[in-house]
C-alpha positions as CSV (number, residue, x, y, z in Angstrom):
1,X,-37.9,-65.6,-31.7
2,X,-34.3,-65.1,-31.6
3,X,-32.6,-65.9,-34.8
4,X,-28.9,-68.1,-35.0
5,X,-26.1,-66.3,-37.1
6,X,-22.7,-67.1,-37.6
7,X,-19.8,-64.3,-37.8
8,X,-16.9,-65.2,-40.1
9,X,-13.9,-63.7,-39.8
10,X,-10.2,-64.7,-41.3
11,X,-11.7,-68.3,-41.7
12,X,-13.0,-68.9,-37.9
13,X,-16.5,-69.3,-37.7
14,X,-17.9,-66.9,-34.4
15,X,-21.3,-68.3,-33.3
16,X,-23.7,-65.4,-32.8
17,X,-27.7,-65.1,-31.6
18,X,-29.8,-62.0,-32.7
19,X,-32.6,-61.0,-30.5
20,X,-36.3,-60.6,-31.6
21,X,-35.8,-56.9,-32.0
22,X,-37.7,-55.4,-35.2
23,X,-34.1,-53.8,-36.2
24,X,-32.5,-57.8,-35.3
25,X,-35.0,-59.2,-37.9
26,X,-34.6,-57.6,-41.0
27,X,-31.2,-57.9,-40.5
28,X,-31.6,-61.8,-40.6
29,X,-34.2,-61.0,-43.6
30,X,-31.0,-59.5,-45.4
31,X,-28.8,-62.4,-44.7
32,X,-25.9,-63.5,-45.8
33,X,-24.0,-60.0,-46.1
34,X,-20.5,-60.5,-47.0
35,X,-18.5,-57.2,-47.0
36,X,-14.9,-55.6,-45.3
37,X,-14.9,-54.3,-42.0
38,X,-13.3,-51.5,-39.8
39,X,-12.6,-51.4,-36.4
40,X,-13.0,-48.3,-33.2
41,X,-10.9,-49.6,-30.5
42,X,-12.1,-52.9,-29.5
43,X,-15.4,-52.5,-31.5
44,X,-15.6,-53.8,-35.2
45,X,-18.5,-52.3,-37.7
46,X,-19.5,-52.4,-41.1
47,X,-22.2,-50.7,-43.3
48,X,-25.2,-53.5,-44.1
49,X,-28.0,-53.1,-46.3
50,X,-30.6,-52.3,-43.6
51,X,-32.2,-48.9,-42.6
52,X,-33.7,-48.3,-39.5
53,X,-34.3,-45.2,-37.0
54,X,-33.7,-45.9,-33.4
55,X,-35.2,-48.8,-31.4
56,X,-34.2,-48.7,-27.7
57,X,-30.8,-47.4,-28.3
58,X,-28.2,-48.0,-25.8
59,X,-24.9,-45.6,-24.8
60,X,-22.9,-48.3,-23.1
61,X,-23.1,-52.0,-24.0
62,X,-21.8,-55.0,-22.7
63,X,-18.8,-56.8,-23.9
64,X,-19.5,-58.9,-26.5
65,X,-23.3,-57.2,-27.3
66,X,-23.8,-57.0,-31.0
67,X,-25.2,-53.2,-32.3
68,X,-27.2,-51.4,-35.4
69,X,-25.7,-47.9,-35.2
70,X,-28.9,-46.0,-37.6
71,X,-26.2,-43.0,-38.7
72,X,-24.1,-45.5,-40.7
73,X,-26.6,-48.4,-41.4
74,X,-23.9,-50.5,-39.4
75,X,-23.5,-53.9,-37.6
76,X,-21.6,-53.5,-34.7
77,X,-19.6,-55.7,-32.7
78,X,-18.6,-54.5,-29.3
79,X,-15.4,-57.0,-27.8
80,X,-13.7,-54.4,-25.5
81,X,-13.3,-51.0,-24.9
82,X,-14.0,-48.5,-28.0
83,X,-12.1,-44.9,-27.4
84,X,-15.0,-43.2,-26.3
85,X,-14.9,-46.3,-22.9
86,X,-14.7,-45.3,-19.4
87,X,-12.6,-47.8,-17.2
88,X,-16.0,-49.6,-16.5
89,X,-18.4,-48.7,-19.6
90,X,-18.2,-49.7,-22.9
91,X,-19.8,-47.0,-25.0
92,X,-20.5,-46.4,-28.2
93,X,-19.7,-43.7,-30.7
94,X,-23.3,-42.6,-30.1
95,X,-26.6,-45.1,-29.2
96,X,-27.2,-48.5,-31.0
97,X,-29.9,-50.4,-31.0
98,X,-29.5,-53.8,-29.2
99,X,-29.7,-56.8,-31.8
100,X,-27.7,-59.6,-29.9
101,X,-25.2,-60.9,-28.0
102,X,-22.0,-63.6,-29.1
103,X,-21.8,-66.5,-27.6
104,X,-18.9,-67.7,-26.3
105,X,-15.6,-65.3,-25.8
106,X,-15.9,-61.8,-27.6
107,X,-12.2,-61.3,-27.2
108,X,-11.6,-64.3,-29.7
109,X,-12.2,-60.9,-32.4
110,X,-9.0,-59.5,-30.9
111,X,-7.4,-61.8,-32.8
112,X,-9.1,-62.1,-35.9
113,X,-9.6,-58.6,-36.9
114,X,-5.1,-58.8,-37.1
115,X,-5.6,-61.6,-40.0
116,X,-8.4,-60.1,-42.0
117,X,-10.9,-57.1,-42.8
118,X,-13.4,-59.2,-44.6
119,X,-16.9,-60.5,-42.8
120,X,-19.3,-62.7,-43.9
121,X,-22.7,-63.1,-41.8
122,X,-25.3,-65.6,-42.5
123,X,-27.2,-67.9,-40.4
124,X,-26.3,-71.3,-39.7
């Protein structure tokens, strides 16, 4: 069953949904993580207190498709093109596993990671 979050970011409040993924649920077992960010291109991800191999890792996402990268235990947040992007592919510094998608506009991050490098998630 998918699982509400909400992404915080410089004081706006980013609606999010994880997916039923094994690597999506203990994620919203470990919630709320509060910790700073850093960005790769148009991608934002941050170390979180979760541990998993790979589970149907992807090499391109879509915009706006949230990530768990296993070599750095990060959450990964995918609103454009990162600098390993083609024209049409958002990719990845190498495969994540899926864990959810924002809702609304991704590129709403374009502005927010400019005011602040500090992210809270936690569900509603």
């Amino acid at each position: 069953m998918p699982v509400d979050i909400v992404i915080s970011v410089a004081g706006e409040a980013v609606f999010a949904e994880l997916n039923d993924s094994e690597t999506a649920l203990e994620i919203a077992r470990k919630l709320p993580i509060e910790t700073d960010f850093n960005t790769w291109g148009d991608e934002i991800y941050f170390s979180i207190p979760v541990k998993v191999g790979s589970e149907n890792g992807k090499e391109i996402v879509q915009m706006g498709e949230l990530g768990y990268w296993p070599p750095g235990n990060a959450f990964c947040i995918f609103y454009g093109a990162t600098p390993g992007s083609t024209e049409d592919k958002i990719r990845p510094a190498s495969p994540v596993n899926p864990i959810g998608f924002v809702k609304g506009d991704p590129k709403i991050f374009k502005t927010l990671v400019r005011k602040s490098n500090s992210i809270k998630l936690q569900q509603p």
